[in-house]
ROSE-4610 file (N, C-alpha, C; in Angstrom, 1 decimal, always signed):
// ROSE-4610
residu = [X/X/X/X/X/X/X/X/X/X/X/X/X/X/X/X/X/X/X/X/X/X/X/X/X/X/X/X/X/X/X/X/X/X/X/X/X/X/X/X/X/X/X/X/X/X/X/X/X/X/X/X/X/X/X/X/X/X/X/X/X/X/X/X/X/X/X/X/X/X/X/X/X/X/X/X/X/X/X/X/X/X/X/X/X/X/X/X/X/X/X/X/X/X/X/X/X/X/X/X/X/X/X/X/X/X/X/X/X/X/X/X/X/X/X/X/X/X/X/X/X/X/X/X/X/X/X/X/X/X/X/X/X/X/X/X/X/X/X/X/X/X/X/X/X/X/X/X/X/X/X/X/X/X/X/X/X/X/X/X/X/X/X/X/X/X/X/X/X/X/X/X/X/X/X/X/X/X/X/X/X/X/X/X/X/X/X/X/X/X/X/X/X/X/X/X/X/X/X/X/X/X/X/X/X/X/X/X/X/X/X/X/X/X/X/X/X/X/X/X/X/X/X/X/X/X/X/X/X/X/X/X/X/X/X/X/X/X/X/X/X/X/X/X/X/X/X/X/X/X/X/X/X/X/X/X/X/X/X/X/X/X/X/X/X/X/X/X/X/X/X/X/X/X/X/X/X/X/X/X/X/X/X/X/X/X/X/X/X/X/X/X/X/X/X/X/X/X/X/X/X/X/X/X/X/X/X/X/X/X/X/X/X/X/X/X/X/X/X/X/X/X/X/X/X/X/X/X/X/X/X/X/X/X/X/X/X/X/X/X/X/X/X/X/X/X/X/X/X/X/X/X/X/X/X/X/X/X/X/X/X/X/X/X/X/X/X/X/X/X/X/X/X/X/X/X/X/X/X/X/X/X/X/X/X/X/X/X/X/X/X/X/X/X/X/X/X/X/X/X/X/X/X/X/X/X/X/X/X/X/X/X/X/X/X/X/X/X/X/X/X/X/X/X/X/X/X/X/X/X/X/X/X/X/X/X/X/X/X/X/X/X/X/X/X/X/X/X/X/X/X/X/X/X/X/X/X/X/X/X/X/X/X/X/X/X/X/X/X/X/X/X/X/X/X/X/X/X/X/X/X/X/X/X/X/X/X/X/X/X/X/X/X/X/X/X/X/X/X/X/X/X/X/X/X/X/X/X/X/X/X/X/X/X/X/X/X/X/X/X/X/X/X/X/X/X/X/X/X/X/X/X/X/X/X/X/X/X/X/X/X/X/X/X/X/X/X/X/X/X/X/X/X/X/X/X/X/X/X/X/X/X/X/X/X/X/X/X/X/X/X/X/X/X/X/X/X/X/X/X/X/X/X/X/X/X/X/X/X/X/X/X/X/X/X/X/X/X/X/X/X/X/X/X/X/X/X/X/X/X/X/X/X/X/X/X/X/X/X/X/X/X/X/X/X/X/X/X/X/X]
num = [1/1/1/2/2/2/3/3/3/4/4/4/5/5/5/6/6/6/7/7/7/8/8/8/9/9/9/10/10/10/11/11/11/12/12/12/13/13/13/14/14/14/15/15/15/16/16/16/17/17/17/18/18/18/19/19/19/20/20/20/21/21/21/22/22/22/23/23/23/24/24/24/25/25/25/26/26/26/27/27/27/28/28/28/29/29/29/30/30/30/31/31/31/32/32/32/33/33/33/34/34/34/35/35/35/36/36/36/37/37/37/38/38/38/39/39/39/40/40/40/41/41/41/42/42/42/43/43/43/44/44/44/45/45/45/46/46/46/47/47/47/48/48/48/49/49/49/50/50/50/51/51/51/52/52/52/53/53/53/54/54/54/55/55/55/56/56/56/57/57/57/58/58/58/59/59/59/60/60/60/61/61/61/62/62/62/63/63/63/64/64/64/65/65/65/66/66/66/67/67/67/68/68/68/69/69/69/70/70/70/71/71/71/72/72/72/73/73/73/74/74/74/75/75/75/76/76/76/77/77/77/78/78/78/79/79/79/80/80/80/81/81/81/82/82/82/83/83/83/84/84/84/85/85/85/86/86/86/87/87/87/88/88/88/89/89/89/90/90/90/91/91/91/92/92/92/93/93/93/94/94/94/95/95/95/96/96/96/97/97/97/98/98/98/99/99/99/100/100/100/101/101/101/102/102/102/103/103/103/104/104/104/105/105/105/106/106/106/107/107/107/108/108/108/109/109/109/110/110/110/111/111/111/112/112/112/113/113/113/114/114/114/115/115/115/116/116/116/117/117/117/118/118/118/119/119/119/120/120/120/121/121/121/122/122/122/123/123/123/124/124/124/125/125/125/126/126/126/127/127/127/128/128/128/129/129/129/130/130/130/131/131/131/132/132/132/133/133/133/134/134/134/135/135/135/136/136/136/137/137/137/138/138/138/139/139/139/140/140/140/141/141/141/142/142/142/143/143/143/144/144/144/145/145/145/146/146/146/147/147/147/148/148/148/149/149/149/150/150/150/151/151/151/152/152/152/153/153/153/154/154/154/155/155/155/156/156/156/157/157/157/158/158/158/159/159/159/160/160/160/161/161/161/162/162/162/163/163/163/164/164/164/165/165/165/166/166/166/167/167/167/168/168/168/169/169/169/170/170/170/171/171/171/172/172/172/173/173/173/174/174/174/175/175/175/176/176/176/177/177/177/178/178/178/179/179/179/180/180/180/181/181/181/182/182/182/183/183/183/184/184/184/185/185/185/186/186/186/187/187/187/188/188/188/189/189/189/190/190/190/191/191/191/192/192/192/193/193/193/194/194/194/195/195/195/196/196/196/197/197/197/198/198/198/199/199/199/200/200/200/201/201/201/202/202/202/203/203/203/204/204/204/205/205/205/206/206/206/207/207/207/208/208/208/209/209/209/210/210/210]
x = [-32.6/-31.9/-30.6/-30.0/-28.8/-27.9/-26.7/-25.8/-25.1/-25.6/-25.2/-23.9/-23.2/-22.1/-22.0/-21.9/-21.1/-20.2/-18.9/-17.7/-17.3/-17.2/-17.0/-15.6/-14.4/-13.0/-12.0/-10.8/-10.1/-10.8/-11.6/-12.2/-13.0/-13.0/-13.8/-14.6/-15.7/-17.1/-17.0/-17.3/-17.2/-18.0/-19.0/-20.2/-19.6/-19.9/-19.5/-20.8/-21.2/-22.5/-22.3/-22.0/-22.0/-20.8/-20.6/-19.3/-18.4/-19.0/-18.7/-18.3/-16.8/-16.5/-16.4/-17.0/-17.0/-16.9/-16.1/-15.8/-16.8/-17.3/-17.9/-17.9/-17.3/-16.9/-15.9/-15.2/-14.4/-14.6/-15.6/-16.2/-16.2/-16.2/-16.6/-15.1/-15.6/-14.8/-13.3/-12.9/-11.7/-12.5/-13.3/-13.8/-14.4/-14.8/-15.1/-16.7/-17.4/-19.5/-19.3/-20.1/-20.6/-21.9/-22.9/-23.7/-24.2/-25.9/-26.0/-26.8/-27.5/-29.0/-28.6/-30.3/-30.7/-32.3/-32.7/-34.0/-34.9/-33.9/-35.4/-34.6/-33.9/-33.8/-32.1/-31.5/-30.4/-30.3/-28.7/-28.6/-27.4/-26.6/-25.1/-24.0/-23.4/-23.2/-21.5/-20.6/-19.3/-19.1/-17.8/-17.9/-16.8/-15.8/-14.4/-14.2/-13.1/-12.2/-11.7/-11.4/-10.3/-9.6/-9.2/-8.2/-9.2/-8.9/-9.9/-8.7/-8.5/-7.2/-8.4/-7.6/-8.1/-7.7/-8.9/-8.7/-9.3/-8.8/-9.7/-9.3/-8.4/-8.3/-8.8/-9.4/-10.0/-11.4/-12.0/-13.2/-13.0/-14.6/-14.6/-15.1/-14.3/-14.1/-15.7/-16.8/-18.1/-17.7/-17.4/-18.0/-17.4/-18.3/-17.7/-17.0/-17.1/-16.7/-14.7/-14.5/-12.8/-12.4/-12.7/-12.2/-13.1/-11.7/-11.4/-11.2/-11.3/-10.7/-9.1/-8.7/-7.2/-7.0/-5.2/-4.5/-5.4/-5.5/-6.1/-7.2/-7.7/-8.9/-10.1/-11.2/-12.4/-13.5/-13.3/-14.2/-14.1/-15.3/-15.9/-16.4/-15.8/-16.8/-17.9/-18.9/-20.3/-20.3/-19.7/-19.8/-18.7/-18.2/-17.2/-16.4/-15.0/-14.1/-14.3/-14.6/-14.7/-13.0/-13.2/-12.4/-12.0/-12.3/-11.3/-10.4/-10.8/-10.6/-9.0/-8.4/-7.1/-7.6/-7.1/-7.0/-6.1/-5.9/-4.1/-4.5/-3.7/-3.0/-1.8/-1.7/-0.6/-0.4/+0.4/+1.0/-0.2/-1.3/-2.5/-3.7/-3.4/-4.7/-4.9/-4.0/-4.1/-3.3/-3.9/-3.4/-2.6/-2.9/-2.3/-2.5/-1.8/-1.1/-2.4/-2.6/-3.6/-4.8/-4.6/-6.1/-6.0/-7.1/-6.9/-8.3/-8.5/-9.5/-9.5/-11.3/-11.8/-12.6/-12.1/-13.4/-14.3/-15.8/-16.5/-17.8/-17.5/-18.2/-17.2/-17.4/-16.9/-15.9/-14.5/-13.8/-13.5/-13.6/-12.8/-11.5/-11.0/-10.3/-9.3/-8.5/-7.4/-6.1/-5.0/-4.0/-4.3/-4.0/-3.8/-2.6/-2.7/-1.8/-1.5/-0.4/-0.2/+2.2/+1.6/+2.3/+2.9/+3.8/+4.6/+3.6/+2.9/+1.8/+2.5/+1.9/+2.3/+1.6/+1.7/+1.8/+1.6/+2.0/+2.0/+0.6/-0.6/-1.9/-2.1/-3.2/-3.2/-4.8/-4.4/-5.5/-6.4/-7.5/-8.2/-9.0/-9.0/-10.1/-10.7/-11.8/-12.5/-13.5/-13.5/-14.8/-15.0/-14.8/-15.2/-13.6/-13.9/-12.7/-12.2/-10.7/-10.3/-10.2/-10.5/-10.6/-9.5/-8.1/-7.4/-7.1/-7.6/-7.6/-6.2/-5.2/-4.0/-3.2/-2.3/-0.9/-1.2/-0.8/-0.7/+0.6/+0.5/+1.9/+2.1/+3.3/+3.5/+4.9/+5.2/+5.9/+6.1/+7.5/+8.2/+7.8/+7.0/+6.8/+6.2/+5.9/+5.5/+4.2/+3.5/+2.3/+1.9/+0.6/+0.3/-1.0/-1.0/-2.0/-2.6/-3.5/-4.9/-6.1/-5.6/-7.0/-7.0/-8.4/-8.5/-10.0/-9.8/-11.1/-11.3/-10.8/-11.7/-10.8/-10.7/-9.5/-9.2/-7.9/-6.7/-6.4/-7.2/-6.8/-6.2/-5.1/-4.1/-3.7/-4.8/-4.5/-2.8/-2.1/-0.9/+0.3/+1.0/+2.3/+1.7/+2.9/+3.2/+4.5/+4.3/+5.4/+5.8/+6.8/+7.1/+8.1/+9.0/+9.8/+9.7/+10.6/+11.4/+9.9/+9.3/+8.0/+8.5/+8.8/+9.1/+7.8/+7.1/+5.6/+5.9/+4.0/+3.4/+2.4/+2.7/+1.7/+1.2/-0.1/-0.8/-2.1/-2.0/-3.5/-3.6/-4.6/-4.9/-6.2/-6.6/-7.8/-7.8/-9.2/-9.2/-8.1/-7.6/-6.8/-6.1/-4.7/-4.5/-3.4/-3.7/-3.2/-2.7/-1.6/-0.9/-0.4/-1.2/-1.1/+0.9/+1.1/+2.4/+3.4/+4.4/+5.4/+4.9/+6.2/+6.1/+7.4/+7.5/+8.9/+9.0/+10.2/+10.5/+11.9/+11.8/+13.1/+13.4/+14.6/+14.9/+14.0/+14.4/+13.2/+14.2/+14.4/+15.1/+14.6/+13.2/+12.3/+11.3/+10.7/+9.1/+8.6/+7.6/+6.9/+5.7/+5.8/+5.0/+4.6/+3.4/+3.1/+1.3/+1.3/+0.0/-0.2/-1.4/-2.5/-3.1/-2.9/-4.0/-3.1/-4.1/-3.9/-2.7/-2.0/-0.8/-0.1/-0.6/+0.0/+0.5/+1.9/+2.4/+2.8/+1.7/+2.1/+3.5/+4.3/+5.3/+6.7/+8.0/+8.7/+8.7/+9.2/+9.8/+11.0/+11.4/+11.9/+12.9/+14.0/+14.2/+15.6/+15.5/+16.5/+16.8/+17.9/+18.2/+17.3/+16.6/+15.5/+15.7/+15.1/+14.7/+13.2/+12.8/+11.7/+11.6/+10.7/+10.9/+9.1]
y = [-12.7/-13.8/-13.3/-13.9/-13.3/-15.1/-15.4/-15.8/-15.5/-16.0/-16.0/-17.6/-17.2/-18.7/-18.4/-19.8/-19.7/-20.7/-20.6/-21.4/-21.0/-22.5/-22.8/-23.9/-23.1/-23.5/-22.9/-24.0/-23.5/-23.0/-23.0/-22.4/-21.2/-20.5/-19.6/-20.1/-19.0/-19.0/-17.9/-18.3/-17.2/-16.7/-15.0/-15.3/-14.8/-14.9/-14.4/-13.8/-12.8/-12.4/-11.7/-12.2/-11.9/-11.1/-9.6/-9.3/-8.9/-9.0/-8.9/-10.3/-10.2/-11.3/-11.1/-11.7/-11.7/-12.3/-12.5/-13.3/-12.9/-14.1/-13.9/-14.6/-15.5/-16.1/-17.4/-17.8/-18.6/-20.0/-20.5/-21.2/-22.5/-22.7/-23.6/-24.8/-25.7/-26.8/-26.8/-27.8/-28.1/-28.5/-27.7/-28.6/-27.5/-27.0/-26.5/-26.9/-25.9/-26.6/-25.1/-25.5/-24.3/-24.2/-23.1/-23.4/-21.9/-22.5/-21.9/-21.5/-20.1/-19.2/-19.4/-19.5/-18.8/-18.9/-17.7/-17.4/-18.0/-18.0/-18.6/-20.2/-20.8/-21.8/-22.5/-23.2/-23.7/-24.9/-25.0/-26.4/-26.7/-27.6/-27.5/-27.8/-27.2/-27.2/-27.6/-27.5/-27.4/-28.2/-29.1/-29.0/-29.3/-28.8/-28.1/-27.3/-26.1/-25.5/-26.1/-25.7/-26.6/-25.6/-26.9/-25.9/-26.2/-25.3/-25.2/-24.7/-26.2/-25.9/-25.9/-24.5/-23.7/-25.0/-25.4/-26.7/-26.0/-26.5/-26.2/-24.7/-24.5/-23.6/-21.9/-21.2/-19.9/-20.0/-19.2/-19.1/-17.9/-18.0/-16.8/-18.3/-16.3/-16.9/-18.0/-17.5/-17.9/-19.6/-20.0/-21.0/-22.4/-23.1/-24.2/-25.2/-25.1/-26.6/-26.1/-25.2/-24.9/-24.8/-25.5/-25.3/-26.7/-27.7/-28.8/-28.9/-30.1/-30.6/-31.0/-31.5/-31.6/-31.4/-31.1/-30.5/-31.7/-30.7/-31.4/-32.4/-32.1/-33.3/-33.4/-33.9/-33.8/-34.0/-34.0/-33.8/-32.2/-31.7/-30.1/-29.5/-28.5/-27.8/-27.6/-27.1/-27.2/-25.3/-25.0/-23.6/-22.6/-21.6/-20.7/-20.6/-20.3/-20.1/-19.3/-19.4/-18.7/-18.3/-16.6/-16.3/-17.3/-18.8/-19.8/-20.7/-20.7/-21.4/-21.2/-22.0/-21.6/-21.4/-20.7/-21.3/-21.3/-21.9/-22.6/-22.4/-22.2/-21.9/-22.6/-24.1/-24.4/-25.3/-26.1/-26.8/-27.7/-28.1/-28.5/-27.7/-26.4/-25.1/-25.3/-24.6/-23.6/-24.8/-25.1/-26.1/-25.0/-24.3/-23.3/-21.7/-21.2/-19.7/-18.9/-17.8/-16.9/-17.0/-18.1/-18.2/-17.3/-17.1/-16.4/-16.8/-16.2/-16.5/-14.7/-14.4/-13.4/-13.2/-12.4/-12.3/-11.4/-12.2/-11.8/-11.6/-11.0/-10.9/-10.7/-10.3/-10.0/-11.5/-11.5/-12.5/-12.8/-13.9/-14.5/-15.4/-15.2/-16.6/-16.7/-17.9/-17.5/-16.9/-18.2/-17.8/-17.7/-17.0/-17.1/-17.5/-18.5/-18.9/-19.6/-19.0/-19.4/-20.2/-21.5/-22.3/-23.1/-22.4/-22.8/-23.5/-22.1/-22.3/-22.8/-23.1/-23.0/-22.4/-22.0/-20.9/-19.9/-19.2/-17.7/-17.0/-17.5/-16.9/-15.8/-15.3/-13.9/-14.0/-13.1/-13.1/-11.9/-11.6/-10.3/-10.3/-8.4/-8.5/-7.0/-6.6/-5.1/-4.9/-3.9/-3.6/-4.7/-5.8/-6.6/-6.3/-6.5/-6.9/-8.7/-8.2/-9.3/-9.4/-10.1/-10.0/-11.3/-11.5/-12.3/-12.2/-13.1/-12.9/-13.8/-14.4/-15.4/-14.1/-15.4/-14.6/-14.4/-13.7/-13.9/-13.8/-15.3/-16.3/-16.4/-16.2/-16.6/-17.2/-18.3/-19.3/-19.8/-19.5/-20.1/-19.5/-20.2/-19.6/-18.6/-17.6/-15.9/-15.8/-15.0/-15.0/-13.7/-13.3/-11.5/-11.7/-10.5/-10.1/-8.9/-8.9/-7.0/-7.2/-6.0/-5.6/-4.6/-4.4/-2.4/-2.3/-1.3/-0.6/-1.7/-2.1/-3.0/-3.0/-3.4/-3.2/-4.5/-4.5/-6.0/-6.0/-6.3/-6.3/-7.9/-7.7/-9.1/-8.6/-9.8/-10.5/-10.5/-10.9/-11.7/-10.9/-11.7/-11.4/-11.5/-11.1/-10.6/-11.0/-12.8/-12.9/-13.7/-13.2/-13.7/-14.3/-15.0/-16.1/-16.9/-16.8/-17.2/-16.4/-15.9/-15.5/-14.3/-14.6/-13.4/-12.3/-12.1/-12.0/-10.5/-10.3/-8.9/-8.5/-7.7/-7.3/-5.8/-5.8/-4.5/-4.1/-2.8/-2.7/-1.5/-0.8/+0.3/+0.6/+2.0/+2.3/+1.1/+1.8/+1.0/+0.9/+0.4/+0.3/-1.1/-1.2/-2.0/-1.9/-2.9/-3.0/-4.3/-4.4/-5.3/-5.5/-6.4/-6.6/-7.2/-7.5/-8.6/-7.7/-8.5/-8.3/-8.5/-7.4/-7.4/-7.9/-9.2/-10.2/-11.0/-9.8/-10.1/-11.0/-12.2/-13.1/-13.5/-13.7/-14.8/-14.3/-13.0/-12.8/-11.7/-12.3/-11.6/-10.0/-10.6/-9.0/-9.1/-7.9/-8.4/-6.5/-6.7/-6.0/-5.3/-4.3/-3.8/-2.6/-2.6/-1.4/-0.9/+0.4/+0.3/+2.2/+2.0/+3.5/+3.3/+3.7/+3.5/+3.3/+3.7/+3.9/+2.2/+2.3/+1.1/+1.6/+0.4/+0.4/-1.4/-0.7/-2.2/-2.7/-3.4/-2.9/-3.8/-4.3/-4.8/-4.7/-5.3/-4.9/-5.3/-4.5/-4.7/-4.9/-6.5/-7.3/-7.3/-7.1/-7.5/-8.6/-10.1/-10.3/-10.9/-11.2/-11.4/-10.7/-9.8/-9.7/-8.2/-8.3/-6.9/-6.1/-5.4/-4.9/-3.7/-3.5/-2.7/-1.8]
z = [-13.0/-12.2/-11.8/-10.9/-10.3/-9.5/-9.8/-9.5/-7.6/-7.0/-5.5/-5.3/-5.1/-4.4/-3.3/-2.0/-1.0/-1.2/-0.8/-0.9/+0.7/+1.0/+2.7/+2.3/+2.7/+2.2/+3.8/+3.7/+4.7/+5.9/+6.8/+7.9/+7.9/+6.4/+6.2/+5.3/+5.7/+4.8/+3.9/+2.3/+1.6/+0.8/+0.5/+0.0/-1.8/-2.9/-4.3/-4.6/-4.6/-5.3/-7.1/-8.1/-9.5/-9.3/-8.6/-9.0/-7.4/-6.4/-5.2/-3.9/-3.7/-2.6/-1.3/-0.9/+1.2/+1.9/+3.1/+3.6/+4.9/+5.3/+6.6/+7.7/+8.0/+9.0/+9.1/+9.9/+10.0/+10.8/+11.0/+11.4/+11.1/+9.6/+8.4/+8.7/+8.5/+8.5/+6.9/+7.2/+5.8/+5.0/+4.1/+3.0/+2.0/+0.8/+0.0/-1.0/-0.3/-0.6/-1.7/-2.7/-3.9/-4.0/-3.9/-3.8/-4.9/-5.7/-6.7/-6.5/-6.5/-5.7/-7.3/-8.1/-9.1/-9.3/-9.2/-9.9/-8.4/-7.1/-6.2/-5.5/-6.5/-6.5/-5.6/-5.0/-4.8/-5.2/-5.6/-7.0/-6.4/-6.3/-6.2/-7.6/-7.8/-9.1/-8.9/-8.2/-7.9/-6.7/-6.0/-4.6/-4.3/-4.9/-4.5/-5.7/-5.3/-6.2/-6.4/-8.0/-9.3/-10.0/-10.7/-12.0/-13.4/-13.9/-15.1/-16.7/-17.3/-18.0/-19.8/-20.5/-22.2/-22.7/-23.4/-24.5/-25.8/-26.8/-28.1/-29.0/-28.7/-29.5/-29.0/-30.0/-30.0/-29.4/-28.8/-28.1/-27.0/-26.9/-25.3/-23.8/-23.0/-21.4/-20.9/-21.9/-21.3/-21.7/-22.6/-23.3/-22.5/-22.1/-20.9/-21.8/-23.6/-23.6/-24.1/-23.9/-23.8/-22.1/-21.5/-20.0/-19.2/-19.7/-19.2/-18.1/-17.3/-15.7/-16.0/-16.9/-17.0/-18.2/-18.3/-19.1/-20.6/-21.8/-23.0/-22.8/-21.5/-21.4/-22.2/-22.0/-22.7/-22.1/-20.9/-19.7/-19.4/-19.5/-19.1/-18.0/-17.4/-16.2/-16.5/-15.7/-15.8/-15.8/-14.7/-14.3/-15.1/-15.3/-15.6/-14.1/-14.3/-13.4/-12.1/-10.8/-10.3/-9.0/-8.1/-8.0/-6.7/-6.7/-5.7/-6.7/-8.6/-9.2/-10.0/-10.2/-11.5/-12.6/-13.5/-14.7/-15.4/-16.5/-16.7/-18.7/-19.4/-20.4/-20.8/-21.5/-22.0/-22.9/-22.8/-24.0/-25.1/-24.3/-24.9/-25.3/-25.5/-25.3/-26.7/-27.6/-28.9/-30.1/-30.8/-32.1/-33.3/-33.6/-34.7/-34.4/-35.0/-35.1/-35.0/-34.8/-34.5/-34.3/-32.8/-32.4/-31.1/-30.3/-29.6/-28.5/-27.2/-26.3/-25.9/-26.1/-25.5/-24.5/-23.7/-22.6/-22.6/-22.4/-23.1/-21.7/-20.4/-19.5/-18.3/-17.3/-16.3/-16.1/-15.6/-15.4/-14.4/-13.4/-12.6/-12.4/-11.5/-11.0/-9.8/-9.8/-8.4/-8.9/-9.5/-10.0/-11.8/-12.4/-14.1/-14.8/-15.3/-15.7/-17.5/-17.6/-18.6/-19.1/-19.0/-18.8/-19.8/-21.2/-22.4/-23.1/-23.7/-24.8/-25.8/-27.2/-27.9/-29.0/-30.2/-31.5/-31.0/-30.3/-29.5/-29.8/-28.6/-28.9/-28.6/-28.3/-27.8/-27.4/-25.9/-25.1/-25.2/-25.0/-25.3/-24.3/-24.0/-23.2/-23.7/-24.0/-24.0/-23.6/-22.3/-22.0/-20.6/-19.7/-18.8/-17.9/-16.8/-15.7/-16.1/-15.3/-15.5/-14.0/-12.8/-11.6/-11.4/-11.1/-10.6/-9.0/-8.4/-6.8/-6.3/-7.4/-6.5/-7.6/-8.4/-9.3/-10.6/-11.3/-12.4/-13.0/-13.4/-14.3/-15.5/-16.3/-17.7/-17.8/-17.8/-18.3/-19.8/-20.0/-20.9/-22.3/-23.4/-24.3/-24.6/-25.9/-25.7/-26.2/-25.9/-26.0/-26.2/-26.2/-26.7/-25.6/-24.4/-24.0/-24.0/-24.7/-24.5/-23.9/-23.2/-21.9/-21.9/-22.7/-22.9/-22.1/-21.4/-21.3/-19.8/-19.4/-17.8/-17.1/-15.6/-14.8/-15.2/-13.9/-14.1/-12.4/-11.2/-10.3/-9.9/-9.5/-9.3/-7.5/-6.8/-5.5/-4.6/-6.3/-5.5/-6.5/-6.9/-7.7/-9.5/-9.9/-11.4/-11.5/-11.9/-12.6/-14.0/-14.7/-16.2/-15.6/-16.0/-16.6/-17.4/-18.2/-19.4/-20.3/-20.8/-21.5/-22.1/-23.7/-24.3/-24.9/-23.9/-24.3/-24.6/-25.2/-25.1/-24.6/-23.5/-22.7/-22.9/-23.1/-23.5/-22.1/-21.5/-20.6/-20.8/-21.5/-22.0/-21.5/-21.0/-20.3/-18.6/-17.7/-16.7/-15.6/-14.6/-13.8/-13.9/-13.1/-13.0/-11.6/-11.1/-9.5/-8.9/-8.4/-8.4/-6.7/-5.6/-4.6/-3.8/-4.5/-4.3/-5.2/-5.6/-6.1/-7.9/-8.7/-9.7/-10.3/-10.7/-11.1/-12.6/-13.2/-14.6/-14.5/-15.2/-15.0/-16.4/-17.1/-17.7/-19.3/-19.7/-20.7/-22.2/-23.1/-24.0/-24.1/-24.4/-24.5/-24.2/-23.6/-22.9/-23.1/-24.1/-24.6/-23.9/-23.1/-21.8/-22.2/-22.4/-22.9/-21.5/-21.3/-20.6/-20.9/-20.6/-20.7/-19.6/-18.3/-17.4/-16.2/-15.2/-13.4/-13.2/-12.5/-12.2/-11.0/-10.4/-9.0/-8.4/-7.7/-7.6/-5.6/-5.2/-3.4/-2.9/-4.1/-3.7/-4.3/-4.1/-5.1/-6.6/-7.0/-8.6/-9.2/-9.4/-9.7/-11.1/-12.2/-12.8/-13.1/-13.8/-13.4/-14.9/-15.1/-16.9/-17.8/-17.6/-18.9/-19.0/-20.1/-20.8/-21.4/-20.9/-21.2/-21.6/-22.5/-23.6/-23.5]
């Protein structure tokens, strides 16, 4: 079986086949249709892009019941995040100290975000892409990120503020379409093994990175 979406958003038509996105025409009205090819079959499963906010603690990227419709909700997506969707990281994610979320299959999304967690979690990834098609954001509180072994392609910007984080990307590539912007950060823990490239400027402003 195989995973086909079209997302008809903004005036474009857009196709997602499992790990490939295409735009194919501009035609499509203001409105966002999801649609689900599997095994033969079309289902509508989505019918706009959202934000998809980490509830519950520790778990992987698969598991629908940590990725709520609102901040600490208890209402669930049906689908995993796809690359028109947010996903968000914050003050309602993680209840106690060394929990963490892995990804555990090829990753999507728009912007990533992580927005004054709390007990400083830590994110994992080995072995799957993390495909970010907007920004990827870390706000305020510190956190620990590993991504070994898959790429880290980011659409847009790279930026920290106030995030006294750790960032680890070892093996795989990592590529950075926009700007790369460190603000407001005591220490910020940057460590990488692997291909890095940034298509915009690089930023430092109060911070320190180590």
């Amino acid at each position: 079986s195989m995973n086909f979406f079209i997302f008809f958003r903004n005036n474009d038509i857009h196709l997602f086949l499992q790990r490939y996105f295409l735009k194919i025409s501009n035609n499509a009205r203001h409105y966002c249709l999801i649609l689900l090819l599997f095994a033969g079959s079309i289902l509508p499963v989505e019918l706009f892009a959202a934000n998809y906010y980490w509830v519950g603690g520790t778990g992987n990227w698969n598991d629908l019941t940590h990725w709520a419709t609102t901040s600490g909700g208890s209402i669930k997506h049906t689908i995993v995040p796809s690359v028109l969707d947010n996903v968000i990281f914050d003050v309602n994610s993680f209840t106690a100290t060394g929990q963490a979320v892995t990804v555990n299959q090829e990753a999507y999304c728009m912007d990533f975000k992580w927005d004054n967690v709390s007990h400083n979690p830590t994110f994992n990834g080995a072995g799957f892409n993390l495909n970010v098609s907007g920004n990827f954001i870390a706000l305020g509180t510190p956190f620990t990120f590993n991504h070994v072994n898959g790429n880290l392609p980011i659409g847009g910007d790279f930026l920290i503020d106030g995030s006294n984080m750790s960032f680890t990307k070892n093996g795989g590539t990592m590529s950075i379409t926009g700007k790369f912007d460190i603000k407001n950060v005591t220490t910020l823990f940057f460590t990488r093994n692997s291909s890095f490239s940034v298509g915009g400027n690089m930023t430092f402003t109060a911070a320190t990175m180590t």
